[in-house]
C-alpha positions in Angstrom: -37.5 214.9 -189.1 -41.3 215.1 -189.2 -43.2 212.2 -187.0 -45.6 209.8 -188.4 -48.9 208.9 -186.7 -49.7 205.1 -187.1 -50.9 203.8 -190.6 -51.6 206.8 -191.7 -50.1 209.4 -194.6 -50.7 212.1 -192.2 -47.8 213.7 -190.9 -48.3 216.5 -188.0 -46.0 218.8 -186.5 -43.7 217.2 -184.1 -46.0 218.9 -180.8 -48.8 217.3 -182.7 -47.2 214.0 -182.5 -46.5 214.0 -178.8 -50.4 215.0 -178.5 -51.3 212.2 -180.6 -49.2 209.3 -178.2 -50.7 211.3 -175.1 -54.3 210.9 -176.1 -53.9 207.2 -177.8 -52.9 206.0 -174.7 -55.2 207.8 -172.5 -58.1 206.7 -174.6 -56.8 204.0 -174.4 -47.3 184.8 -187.1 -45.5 183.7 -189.0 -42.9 184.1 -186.2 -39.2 184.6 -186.5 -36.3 182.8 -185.8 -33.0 183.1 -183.7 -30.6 181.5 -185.9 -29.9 177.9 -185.2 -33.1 177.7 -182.7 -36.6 175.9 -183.6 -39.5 178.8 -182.9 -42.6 178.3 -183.5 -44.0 180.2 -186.9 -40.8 179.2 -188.9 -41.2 177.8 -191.5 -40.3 174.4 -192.7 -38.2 173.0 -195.8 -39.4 169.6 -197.6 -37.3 167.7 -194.6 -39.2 169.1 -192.4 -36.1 171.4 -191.1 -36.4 174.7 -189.9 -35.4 177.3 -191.9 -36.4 180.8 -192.1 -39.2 181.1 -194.6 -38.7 182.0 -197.9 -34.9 180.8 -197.3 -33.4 178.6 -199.8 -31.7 175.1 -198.7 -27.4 176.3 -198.3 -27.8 179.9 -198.1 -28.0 180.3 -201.7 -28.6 183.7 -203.4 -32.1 185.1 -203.7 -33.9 186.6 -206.5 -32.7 190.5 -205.5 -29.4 189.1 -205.1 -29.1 189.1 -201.2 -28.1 185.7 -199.5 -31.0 184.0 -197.4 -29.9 181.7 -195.0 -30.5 178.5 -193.1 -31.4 178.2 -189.5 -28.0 177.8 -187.8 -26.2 178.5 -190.4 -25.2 181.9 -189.7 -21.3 182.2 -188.0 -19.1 184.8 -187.4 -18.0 186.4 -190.6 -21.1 185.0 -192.7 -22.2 187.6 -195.3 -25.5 186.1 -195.9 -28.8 188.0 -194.8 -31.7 186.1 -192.6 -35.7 186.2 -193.4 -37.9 186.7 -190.9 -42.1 186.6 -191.2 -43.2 189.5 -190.0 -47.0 190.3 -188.9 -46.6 194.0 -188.1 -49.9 195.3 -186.4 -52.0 192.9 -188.6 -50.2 193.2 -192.0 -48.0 190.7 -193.4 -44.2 191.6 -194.4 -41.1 189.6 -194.9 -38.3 191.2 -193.2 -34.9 190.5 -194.7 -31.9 191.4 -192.1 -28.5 192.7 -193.2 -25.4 191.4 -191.5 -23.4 194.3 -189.1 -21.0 196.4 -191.1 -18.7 198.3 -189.1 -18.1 201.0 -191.4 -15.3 202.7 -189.3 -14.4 202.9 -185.7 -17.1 204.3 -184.8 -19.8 203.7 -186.9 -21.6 200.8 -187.7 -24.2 200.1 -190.6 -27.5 197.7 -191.1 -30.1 197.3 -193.4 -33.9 195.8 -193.4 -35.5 194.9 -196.6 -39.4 195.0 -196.2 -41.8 193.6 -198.7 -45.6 193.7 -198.2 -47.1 190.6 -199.1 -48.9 191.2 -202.0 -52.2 189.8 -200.7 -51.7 191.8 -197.6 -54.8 193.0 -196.5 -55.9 197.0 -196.8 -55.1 199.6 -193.7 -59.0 200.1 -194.0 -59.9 196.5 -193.4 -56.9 196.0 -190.6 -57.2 199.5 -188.9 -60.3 200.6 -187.2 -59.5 204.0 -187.2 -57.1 205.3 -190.3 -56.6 208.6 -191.0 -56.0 208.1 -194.5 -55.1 205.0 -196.6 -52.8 207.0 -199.2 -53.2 204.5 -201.4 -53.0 201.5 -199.2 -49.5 202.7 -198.1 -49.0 201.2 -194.6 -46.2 203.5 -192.6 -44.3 200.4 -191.4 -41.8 203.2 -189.5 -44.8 204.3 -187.4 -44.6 200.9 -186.2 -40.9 199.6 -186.3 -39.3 203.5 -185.9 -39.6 205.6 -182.9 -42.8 207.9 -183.3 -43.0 208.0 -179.3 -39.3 208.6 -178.5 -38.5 211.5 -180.9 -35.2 211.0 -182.1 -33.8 211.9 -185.7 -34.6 209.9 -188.5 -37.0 206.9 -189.5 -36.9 203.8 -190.9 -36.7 200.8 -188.3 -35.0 202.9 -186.2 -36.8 200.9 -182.9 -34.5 197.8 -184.4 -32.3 196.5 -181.5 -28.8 195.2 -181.5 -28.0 192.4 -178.5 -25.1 190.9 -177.4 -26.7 188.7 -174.6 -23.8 187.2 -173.4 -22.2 190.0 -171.7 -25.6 191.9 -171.4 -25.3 195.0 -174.1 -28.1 196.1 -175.7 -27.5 199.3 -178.9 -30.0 201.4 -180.1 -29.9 202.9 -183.2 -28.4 206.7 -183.3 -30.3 207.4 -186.6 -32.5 205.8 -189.6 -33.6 206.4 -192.4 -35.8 204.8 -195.6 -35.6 204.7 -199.7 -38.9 206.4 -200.0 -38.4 210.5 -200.2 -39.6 211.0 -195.9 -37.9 207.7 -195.0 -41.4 206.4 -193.5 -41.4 203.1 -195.0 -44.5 203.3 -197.1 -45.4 200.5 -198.8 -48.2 198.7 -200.8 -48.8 195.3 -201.3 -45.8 193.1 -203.0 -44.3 196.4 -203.1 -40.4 196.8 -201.3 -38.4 199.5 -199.1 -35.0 199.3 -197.0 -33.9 200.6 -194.2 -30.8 201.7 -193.3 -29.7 201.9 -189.6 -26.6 203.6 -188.2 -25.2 201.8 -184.7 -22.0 202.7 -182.5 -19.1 200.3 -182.8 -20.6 196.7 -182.6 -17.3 195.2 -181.2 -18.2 191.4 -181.0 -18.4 189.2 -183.8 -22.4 188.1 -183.8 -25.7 190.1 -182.4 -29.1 189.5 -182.4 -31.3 191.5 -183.7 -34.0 192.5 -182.1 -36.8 193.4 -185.2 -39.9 195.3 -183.9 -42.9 193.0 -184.3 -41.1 190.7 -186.5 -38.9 188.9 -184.2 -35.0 187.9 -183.5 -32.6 187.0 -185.6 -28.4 186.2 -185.4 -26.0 188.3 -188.0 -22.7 188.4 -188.3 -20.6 192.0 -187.6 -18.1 192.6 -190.3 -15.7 194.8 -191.6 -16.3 197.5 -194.5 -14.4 195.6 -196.6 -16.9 192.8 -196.8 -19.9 195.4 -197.7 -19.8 194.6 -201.0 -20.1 190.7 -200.4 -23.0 191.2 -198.1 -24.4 193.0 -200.8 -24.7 196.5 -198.5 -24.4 199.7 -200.5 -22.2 201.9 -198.2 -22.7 205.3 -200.1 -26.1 204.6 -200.1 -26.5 204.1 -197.0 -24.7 207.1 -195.6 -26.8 209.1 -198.3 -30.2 208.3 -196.8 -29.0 208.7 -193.4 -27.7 212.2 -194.5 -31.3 213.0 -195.1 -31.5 213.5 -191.0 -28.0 215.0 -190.1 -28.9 215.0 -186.2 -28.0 211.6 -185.2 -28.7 210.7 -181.5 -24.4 210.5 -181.1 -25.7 209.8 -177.5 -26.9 206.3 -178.4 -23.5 205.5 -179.6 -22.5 203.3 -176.3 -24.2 200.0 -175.6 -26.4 200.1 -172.7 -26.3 197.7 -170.1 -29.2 195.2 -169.6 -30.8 195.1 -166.5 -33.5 193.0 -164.8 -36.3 194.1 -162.6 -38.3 192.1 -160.4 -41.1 191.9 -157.7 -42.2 189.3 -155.1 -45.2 188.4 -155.7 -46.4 190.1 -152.2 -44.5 193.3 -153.2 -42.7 193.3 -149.9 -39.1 193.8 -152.1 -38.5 194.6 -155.6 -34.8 193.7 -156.9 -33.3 195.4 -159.6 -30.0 194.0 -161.2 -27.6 195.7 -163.3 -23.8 194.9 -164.4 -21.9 196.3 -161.5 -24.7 196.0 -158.4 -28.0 194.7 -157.2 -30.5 196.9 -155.6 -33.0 195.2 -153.4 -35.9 197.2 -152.0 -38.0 196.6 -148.8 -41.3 198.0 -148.4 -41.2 199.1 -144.9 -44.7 198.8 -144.1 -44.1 195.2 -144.1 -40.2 195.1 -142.5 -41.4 197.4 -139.9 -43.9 198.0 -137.3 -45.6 201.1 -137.9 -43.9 204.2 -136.7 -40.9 201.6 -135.1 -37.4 200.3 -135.7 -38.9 196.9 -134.8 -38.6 193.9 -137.0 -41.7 192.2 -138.3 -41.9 188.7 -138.5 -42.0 189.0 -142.1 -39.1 190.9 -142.3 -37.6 187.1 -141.8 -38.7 186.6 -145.4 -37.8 189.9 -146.9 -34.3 189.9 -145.5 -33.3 186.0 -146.9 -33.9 186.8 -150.2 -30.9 189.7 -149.5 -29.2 187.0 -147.7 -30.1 184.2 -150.7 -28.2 187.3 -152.6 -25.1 187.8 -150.7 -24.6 184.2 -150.2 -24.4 184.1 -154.8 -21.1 186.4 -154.2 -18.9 184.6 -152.0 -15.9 186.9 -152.5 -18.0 189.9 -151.2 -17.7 193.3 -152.1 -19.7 196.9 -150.5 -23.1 196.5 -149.2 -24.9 199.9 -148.7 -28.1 200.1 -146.4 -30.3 202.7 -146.9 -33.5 203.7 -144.6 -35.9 206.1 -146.0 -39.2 207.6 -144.4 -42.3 209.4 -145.4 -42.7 212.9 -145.1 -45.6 212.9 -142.0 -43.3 213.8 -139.6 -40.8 216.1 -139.6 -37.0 215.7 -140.4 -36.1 215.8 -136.4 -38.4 212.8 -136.2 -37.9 211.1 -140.0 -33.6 210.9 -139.8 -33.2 209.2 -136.4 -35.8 206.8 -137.6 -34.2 205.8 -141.1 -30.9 205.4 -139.3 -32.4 202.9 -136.9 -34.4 201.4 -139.6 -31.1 200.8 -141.8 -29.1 199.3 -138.4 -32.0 196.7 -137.6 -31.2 195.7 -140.8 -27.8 195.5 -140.7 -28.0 193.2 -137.3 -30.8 191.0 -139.0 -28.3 190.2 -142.0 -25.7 189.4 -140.1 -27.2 186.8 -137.7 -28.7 185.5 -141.3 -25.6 184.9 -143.7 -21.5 185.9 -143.2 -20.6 189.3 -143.7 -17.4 188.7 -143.4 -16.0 189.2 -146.8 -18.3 192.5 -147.3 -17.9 196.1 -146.3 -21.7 197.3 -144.5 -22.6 200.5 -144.5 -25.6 202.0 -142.9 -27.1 205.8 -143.5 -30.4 207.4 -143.3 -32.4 209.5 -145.3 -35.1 210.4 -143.4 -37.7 212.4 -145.9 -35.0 213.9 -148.5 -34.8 211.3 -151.4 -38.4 210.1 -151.7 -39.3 207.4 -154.3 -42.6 208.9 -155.5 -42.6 213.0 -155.4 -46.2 213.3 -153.8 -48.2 213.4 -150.4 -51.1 210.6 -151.4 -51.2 207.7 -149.0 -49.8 205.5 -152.0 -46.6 207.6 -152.7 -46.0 207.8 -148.8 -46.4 204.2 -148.6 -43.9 203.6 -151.4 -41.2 206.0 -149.5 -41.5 204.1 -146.3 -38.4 201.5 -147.7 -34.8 200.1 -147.2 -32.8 200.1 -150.2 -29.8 197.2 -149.8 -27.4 197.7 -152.7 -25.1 195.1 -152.8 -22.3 195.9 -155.1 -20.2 192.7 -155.5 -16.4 192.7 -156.4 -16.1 191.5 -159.9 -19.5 192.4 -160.9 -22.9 191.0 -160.8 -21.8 187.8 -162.9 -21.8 184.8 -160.1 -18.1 183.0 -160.4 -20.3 179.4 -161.1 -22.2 181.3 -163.7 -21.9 182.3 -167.1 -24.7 184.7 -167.1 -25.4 187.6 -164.9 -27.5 185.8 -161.9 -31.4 186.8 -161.7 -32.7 187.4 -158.6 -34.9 185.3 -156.5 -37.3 187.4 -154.2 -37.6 184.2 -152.3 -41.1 185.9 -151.1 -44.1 183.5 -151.5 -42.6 180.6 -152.4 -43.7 179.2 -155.2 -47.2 179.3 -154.7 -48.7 181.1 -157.8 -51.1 184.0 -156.9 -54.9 183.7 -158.1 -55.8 184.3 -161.7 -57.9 186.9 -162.4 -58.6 186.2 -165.3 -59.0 182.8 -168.2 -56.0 180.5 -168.0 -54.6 178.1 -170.6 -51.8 176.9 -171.6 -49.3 178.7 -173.7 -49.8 177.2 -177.1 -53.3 177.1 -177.1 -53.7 180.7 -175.9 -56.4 182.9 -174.2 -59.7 184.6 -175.7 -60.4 188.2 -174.6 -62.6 190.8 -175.5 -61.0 194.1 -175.8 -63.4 196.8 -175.8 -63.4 200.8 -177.3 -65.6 203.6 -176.3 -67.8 202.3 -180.1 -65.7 199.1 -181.1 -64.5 196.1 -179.7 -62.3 192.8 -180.9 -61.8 189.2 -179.5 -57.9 188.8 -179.1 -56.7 185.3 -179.0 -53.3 185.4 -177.0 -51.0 182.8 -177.6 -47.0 182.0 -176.6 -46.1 178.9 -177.8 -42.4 178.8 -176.0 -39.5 180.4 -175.0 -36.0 180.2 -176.4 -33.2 180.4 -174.0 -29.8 182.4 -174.5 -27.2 183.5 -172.6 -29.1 184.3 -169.3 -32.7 185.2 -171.2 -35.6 184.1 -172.8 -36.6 185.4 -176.2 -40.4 185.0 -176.8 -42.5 186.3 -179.5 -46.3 186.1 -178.6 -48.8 186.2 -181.0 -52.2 188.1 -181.3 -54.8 187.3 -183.6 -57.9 189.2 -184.1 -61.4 187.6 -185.0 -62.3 188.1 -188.5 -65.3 190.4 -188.8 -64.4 192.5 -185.5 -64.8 196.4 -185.2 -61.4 196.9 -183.9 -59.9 197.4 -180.8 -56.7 198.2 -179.0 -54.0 195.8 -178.2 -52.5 197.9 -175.8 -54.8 197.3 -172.8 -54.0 193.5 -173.0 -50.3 193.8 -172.6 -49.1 196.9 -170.8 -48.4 197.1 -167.3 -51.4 197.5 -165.7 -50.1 199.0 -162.4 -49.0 202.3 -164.3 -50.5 205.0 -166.0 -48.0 208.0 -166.0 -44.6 206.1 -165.5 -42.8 202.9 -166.4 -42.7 199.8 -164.5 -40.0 201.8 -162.4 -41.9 204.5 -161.6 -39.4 206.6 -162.7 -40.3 210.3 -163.8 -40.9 211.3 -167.2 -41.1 207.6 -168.4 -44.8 207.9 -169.5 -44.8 208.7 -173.9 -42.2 206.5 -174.3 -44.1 203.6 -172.7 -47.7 204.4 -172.6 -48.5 202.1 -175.4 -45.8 199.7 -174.7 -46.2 195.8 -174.1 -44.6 196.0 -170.5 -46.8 194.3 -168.7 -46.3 190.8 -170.0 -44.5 189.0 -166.8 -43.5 185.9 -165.7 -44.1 184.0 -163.0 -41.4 182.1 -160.9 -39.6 181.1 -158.0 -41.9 183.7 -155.6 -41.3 186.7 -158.0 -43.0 188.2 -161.2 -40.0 189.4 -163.6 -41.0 192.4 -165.8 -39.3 192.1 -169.2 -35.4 192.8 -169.5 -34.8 196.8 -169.9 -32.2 199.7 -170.6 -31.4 203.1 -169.4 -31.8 205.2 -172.6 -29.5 207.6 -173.1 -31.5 209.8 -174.7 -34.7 209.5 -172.5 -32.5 209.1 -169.4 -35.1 206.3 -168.1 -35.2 202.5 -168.3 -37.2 201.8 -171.4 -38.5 197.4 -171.9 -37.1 194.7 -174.4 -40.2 194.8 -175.9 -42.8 196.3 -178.2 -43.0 200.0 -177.3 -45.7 201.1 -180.4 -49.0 199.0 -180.1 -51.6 202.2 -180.2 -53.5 200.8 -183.1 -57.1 199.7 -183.2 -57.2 196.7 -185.1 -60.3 194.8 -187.0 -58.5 191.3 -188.3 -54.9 189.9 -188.5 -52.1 188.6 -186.3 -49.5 191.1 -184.7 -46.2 189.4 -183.1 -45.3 190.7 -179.9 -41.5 190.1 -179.2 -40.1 190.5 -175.7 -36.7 190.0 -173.3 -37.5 188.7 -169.8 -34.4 187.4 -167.8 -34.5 183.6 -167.1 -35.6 182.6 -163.6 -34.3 178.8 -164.7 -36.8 175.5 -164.8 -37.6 174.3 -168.2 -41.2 175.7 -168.1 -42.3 179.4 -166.8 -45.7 181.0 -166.5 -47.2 184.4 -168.4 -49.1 186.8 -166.3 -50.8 189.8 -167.5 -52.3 190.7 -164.1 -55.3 193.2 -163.5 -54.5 196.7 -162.1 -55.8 199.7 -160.6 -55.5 201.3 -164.3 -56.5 198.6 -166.6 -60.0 198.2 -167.9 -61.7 195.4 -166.6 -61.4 191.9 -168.8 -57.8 192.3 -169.8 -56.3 189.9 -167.3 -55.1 186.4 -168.1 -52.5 183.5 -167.4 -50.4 181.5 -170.2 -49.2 178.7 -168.2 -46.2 175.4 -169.1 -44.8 177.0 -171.6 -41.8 175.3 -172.5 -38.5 176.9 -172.7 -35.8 176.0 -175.4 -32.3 176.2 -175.5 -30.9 178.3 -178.6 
C-alpha cells in the first residue's frame, strides 16, 4: 500500500511518507451522535427531537437504499445504518455507518459511506498549503486512515470499534476504498465507501469511534443479515483483497486504559484491566540522597492508600524503588531497597494490608524510566512504582465501571490558567501562528456525554474566514512532549506527533489525559483521540473527538496547558462543561 500525504493527490514512497509526518510535526460541526444521547451539532426533526441529520423520522429507507436511523433507536440486532455530520479538517461530509457483520469466526466487516457536500468548499480555499488539488479531490483517508501508523490498506482504517462497558477497544486489521488506490478521493456531492475488516466483535452493540466525525452505536450481526443491512459481502472482501497484508495482529481487542497525573506531578497513576500502577516521583517522597520520608510523601502515599482502600478483598501489591544513575550500583540498590520499605511501613500505618500480599524490591539504576543522563531524565528515574494488582481485577465490587483514579494531590484547587478561559460552549479565541501564516481558532466543547465509565466529547474548531492558515496541532497536542507520547514511552513519537493528546481534564486533584491503548502493532499506548491534524487550515470547522475516563461530578474542566515544547499562545481553559448521561 502506497501512503497518502494530507489533501493532496501526491503519493510518495512509503520512506517519503514517514519524512513527511517527521517534518509536519517538527515544523510544526455539525457534530455526531451516540445513539439515543442529545449532542450538541445534531440535528433536529420538526419536533424538535434529536435525530441524526439527514435521518428520516422511523428509520425509514434512504434514497441509496441504506436505513438511516433515529437517535435511540438503534438495538441489538437492528440492520439500519446511522448518519453522522462530519467536518473533516474543514470540509463537510456526511458519514453513513454500517452495522457490524461478523462475517465468520474470525472476521468481522464494516462499512462508511462518505459524501462531500456538494457546496463543500475547495482544498485550495480550506488548505494553506496543498500539494495539488487533483481536481478538488480531498483524500478523506489521509485524514480518517492511518498515514502515520503504516499499516496495510486505506480507507477509514483509523475508525475505532468500542465496547465501553467492559473496556475493549478494536482497531481495524485492514481497509480499503471503491476508488482504484482506496484513498477516498472525493469531490463535492460526489460519494465513496469504505470497507473495514475487524477481529470477532463478540458483543451485540459497539460504538464507533469515526475520526473527525464523531460516535455513533451499531448493532453486530451475523452474515446472514448482510443482505438486510444492505452490506455487500463479496464486495467487501474484494476491495480488502486489494491489500492482502492485513495487520492479523490487530485482531484481539485491546484493553482500555487510563492515565493520570496530580496536578503537582508528585504521582502519575496508570489503570489498566488487571492492575493499577501508581508512580511516585522521589524527589518529592524522599529527602535528597535519603530513605527519609518527606512530609509530602503524606499526600503521595493516600492517594495509594485512597486506592487500596477501593479493593477491599485485596490482592498482590508490588513496591518498587528505583534510583538515578549518579552513583554507582553499590550505592543505587541498597538505596531503592530502603526507598521501597519506607514505603511499605508508611502504607501500612495508613490503610489495612491485611487482605494484601506486599512485596518490596529494588532496582537501583538498571530499569530507568527515561534512557539518558540529563538532569530531567535522572529526575524522572528517581521513583517508586506501587502496582497494586487486585483480585478480581480493577473493576471495584460497588462499581460497574473500572474505577478512575484519584491522585488525591492538590485537592481540588485548580492550577493557574495560562492562558484565556471561558466556558465550554462559548469557547476560546487563539491565534495560531506559522513561520508566513497564521489563523484565529475559536475552541469550543459544548458537553460531555457519559457511558459506561467515560466521557465521549467532540470539540469543535472553527477557523476565521479570510485567515492564511495555520496548524491545529499546536493547540491540542500534549505540550509536555516532543519525541514520545504522554507515556514517555520509546518509539511513540510518528504515531502521535500530530495527535490531539493534550486535551485534559481537570478534577478531583489530577489532570486525566485522554483514554488509550497498547497497539499491537506499534507496541506503545496510542490516545482515544484524533491522531492526524497536520494540516494548515484557512476557513472551516474540524471536529475533534476524544475518550477521557470519567473522574465523576456532573461538570469537568478542559485544560490545554503550556509546555516546555509548545509555542507560546496555545494555552487555554474550557471550564463547566456539563456532562450527560447516554
Amino acid at each position: 500500500m502506497l501512503p497518502v500525504l494530507s489533501g493532496s493527490s501526491y503519493v510518495p514512497s512509503t520512506p517519503s511518507r514517514r519524512s513527511f509526518v517527521a517534518l509536519s510535526a517538527l515544523a510544526g460541526l455539525g457534530l455526531p451522535v451516540l445513539a439515543g444521547c442529545d449532542l450538541p451539532g445534531v440535528s433536529k426533526d420538526k419536533g424538535g427531537a434529536a435525530s441524526p441529520a439527514g435521518s428520516q423520522a422511523g428509520g425509514s429507507a434512504s434514497a441509496g437504499g441504506s436505513a438511516t436511523a433515529t437517535a435511540g433507536s438503534t438495538k441489538a440486532g437492528s440492520t439500519e445504518w446511522q448518519k453522522l455530520d462530519a467536518h473533516i479538517m474543514g470540509h463537510n461530509v456526511t458519514v453513513e455507518v454500517s452495522p457490524v457483520i461478523r462475517q465468520d469466526e474470525k472476521t468481522s466487516i464494516i462499512a462508511l459511506r462518505l459524501t462531500r457536500a456538494k457546496d463543500d468548499a475547495s482544498i485550495d480555499a480550506v488548505n494553506a498549503h496543498p500539494f495539488s488539488d487533483n481536481g478538488n479531490k480531498v483524500i478523506f483517508s489521509s485524514y480518517l486512515g492511518a498515514p502515520s501508523i503504516y499499516r496495510p490498506g486505506t480507507g477509514a482504517s483509523l475508525v475505532k470499534l468500542l465496547d465501553l462497558g467492559s473496556g475493549r477497544v478494536w482497531s481495524a486489521t485492514d481497509g480499503s476504498g471503491t476508488d482504484n488506490n482506496g484513498y477516498l478521493e472525493i469531490t463535492p456531492g460526489e460519494k465513496a465507501t469504505s470497507h473495514l475488516s475487524f477481529g470477532k466483535v463478540d458483543t451485540d452493540t459497539v460504538t464507533v469511534m469515526v475520526p473527525m466525525a464523531g460516535f455513533t452505536t451499531v448493532a453486530v450481526l451475523e452474515a446472514d443479515a448482510a443482505k438486510k443491512a444492505s452490506i455487500d459481502l463479496d464486495a467487501a472482501s474484494s476491495n480488502l483483497d486489494q491489500f492482502p497484508d492485513a495487520a492479523t495482529e490487530l485482531a484481539k481487542p485491546a484493553t482500555i486504559e487510563r492515565y493520570t497525573r496530580a496536578l503537582d506531578d508528585s504521582t502519575s497513576t496508570h489503570t489498566g484491566d488487571k492492575d493499577v500502577t501508581v508512580t511516585l516521583a522521589s524527589d518529592v517522597t524522599f529527602a535528597s540522597d535519603s530513605a527519609d520520608l518527606t512530609p509530602a510523601a503524606d499526600t503521595q502515599l493516600q492517594t495509594v492508600a485512597d486506592q487500596l482502600d477501593q479493593y477491599p478483598d485485596g490482592g498482590t501489591l508490588a513496591i518498587v524503588g528505583h534510583t538515578d544513575d549518579v552513583q554507582d550500583d553499590a550505592y543505587n540498590q541498597p538505596l531503592s531497597d530502603k526507598r521501597a520499605n519506607a514505603v511499605k511501613t508508611k502504607l501500612q500505618q495508613l490503610t489495612d494490608l491485611d487482605k494484601w500480599n506486599p512485596t518490596t524490591t529494588g532496582k537501583g539504576e538498571s530499569e530507568p524510566r527515561v534512557k539518558d543522563t540529563t538532569d530531567e531524565a535522572r529526575a524522572a528515574n528517581r521513583r517508586v512504582e506501587i502496582t497494586l494488582t487486585p483480585t478480581g481485577g480493577t473493576n471495584p465490587k460497588d462499581s460497574n465501571t473500572t474505577a478512575t483514579p484519584s491522585n488525591g494531590s492538590g485537592g481540588g484547587k485548580l492550577p493557574d490558567p495560562q492562558g484565556p478561559v471561558a466556558k465550554g460552549s462559548k469557547g476560546v479565541t487563539l491565534t495560531s501562528k506559522d513561520t508566513d501564516t497564521s489563523s484565529k481558532v475559536t475552541i469550543t466543547l459544548d458537553h460531555l456525554t457519559r457511558q459506561d465509565g467515560y466521557l465521549l466529547g467532540t470539540i469543535t474548531c472553527t477557523i476565521k474566514d479570510g485567515s492564511t492558515g495555520a496548524p491545529l496541532h499546536p493547540l491540542l497536542e500534549d505540550p509536555q512532549t516532543l519525541l514520545a507520547n504522554q507515556r514517555d514511552e520509546s518509539g511513540s513519537a510518528l504515531p502521535t506527533f500530530n495527535a490531539s493528546d493534550g486535551l485534559t481534564l481537570i478534577a478531583g486533584g489530577e489532570r486525566i489525559f485522554p483514554a488509550d491503548y497498547l497497539d499491537a502493532d506499534a507496541e506503545h499506548h496510542l490516545p482515544l483521540t484524533e491522531l492526524n491534524i497536520s494540516d494548515h487550515l484557512k476557513t472551516g470547522t474540524t471536529t475533534i473527538c476524544t475518550i477521557w475516563p470519567d473522574p465523576g461530578g456532573d461538570t469537568v474542566t478542559l485544560d490545554h496547558p503550556e509546555g516546555k515544547y509548545s509555542p507560546k499562545g496555545t494555552a487555554y481553559r474550557l471550564t463547566n462543561i456539563p456532562i450527560k448521561d447516554s
